[in-house]
C-alpha positions as MATLAB code, in Angstrom:
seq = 'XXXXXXXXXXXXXXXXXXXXXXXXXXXXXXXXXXXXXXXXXXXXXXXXXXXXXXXXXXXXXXXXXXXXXXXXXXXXXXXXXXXXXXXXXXXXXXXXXXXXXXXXXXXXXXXXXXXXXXXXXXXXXXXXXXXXXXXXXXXXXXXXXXXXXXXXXXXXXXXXXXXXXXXXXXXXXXXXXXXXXXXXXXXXXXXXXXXXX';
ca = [
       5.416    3.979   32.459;
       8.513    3.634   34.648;
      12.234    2.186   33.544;
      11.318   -1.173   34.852;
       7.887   -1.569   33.289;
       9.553   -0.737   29.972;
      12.134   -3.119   30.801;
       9.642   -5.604   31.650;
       7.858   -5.183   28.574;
      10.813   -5.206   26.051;
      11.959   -8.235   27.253;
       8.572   -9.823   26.178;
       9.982   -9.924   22.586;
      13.586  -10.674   21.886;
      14.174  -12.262   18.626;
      17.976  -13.031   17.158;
      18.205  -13.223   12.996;
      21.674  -14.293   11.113;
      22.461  -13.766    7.517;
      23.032  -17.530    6.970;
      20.864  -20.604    6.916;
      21.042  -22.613   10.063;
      22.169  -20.464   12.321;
      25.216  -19.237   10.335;
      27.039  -15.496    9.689;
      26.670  -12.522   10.776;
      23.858  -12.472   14.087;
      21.921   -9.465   15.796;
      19.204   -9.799   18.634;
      16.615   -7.506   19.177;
      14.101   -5.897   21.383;
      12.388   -3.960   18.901;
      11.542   -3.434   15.426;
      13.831   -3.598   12.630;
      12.344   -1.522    9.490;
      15.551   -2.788    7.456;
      17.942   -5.062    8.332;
      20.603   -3.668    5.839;
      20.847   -0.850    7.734;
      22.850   -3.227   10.296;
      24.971   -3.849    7.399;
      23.861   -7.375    6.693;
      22.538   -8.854    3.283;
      19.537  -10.572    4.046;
      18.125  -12.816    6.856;
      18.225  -16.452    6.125;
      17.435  -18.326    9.519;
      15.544  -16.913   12.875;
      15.458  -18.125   16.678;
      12.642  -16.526   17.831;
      13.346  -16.002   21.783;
       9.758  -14.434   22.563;
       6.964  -12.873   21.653;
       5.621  -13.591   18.159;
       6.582  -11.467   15.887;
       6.071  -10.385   11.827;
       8.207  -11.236    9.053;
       8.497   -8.767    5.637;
       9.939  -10.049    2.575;
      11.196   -5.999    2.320;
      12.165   -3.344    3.888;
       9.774   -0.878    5.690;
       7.190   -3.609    6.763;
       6.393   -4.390    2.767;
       5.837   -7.549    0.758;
       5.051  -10.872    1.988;
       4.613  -11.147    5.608;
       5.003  -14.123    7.245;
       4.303  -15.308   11.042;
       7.193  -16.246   13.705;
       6.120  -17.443   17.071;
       8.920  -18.855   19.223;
      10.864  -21.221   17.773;
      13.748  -21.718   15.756;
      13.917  -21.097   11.877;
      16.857  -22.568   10.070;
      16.299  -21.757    6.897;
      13.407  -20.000    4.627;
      11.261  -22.706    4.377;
      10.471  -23.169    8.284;
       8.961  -19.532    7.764;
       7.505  -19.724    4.606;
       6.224  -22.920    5.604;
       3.256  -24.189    2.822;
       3.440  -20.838    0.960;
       2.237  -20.653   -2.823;
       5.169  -18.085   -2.517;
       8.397  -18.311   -1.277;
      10.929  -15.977   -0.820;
      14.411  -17.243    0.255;
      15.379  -13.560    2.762;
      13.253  -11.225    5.037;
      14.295   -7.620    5.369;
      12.258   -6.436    7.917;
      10.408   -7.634   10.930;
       8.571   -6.132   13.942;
       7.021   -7.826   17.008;
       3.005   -8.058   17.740;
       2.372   -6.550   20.296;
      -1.428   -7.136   20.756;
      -1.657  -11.420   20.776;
      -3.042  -12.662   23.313;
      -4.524  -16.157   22.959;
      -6.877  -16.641   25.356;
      -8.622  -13.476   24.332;
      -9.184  -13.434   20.510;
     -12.185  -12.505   18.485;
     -12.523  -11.128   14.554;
     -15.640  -10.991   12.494;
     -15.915  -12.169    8.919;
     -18.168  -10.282    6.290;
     -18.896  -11.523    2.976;
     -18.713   -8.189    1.330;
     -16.561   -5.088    1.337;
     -16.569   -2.079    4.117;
     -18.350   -4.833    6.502;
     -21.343   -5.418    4.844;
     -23.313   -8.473    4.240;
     -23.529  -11.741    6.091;
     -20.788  -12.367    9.426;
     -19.733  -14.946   10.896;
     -17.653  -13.931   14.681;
     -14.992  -16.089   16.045;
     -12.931  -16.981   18.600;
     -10.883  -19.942   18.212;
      -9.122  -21.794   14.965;
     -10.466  -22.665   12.031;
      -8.172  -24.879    9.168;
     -10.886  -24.571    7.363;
     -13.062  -21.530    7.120;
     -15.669  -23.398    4.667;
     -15.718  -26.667    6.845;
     -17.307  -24.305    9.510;
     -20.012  -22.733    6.956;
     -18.344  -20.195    5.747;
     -20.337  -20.801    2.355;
     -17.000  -18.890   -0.002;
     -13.784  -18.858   -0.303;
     -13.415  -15.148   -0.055;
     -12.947  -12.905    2.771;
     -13.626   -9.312    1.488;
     -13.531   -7.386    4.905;
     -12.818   -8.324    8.661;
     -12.637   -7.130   12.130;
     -10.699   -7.649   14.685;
     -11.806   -7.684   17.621;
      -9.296   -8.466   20.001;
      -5.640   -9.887   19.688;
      -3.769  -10.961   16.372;
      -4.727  -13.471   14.075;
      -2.707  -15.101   10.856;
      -4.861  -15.509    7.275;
      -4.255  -17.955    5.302;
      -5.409  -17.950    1.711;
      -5.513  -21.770    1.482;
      -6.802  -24.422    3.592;
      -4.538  -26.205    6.728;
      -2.918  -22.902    6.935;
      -1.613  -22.701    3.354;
      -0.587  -19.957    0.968;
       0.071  -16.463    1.406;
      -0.149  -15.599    5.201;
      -1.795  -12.013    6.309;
      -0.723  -11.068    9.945;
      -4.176   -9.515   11.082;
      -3.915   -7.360   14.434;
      -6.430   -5.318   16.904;
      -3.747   -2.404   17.202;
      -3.457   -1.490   13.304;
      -5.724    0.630   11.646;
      -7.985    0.150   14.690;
      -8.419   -4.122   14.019;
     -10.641   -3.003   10.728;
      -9.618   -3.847    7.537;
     -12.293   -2.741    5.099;
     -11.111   -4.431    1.779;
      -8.802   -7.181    1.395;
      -5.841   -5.082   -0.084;
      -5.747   -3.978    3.691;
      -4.837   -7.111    4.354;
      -0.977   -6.454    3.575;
       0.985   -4.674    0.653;
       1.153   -8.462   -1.007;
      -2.957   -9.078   -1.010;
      -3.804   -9.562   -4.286;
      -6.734  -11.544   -3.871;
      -9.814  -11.885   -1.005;
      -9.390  -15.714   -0.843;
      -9.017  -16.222    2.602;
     -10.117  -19.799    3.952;
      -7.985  -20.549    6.916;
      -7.374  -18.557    9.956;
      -6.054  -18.837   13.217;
      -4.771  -16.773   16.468;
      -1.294  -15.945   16.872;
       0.494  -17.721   19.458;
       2.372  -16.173   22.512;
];
């Protein structure tokens, strides 16, 4: 890759966070990851303007805890990323951009049991509701993705905790749900969509 094809492609994700709610404090932009954001002496993050590229949200440092979703946009305060989580938290400590969306092109499988066994159901497109479509549980025990990066949701119309889902980590297969993320305590998973770009 030459210096202007890796200038081209770090300017597909720029992403500025502040230590204060709406846009307040202390501010940093970035190109890349961020493993922890106290390393850059601030606190906490409290509000996000996502420039582009959609990037991944961690309630800790080092990629752990919660995760939550951030497409471009503007997030004044915790709740615009948190959005209808059973879980809140009120900071994120690290983030790191997706590299692999692409929303045109997206495709995971569903399997009713563990290590990709039992019935699937393949898709490409949205679903607020994985048991309007057939799905015939509210579990999710294993996936596949296929292609792109997809977002989890453990409740209905996008609700609950959120499980950032990509093609480039551990090869797009997640075997059990506590591959999911270090937060997945449970397989319920019965809302899903692609990640926007």
């Amino acid at each position: 890759m030459n210096q202007q094809q890796m200038m081209d492609q770090r300017g597909q994700w720029r992403i500025t966070v502040f230590e204060e709610e709406n846009f307040q404090g202390k501010r940093c932009e970035f190109m890349l990851e961020c493993p922890n954001i106290m390393e850059r002496n601030f606190q906490k993050i409290r509000s996000i303007k996502v420039d582009s590229g959609p990037w991944v949200g961690y309630e800790y440092p080092e990629f752990q805890g919660q995760q939550f979703i951030l497409e471009k946009g503007d997030y004044p305060c915790y709740e615009a990323w948190s959005g209808n989580s059973s879980y809140r938290t009120e900071h994120m400590l690290s983030f790191r951009p997706i590299k692999c969306a692409n929303h045109s092109d997206s495709k995971v499988t569903l399997y009713e049991c563990q290590d990709f066994q039992g019935r699937k159901f393949e898709m490409c497109d949205d679903y607020p509701s994985l048991q309007a479509m057939g799905w015939c549980s509210k579990e999710v025990p294993s996936m596949k993705i296929n292609s792109g990066a997809w977002v989890a949701y453990q409740f209905p119309g996008y609700r609950g905790y959120q499980y950032v889902l990509e093609r480039d980590r551990r090869q797009g297969e997640f075997r059990n749900y506590n591959e999911y993320g270090t937060q997945a305590h449970t397989n319920q998973v019965q809302s899903i969509r692609r990640v926007q770009h």
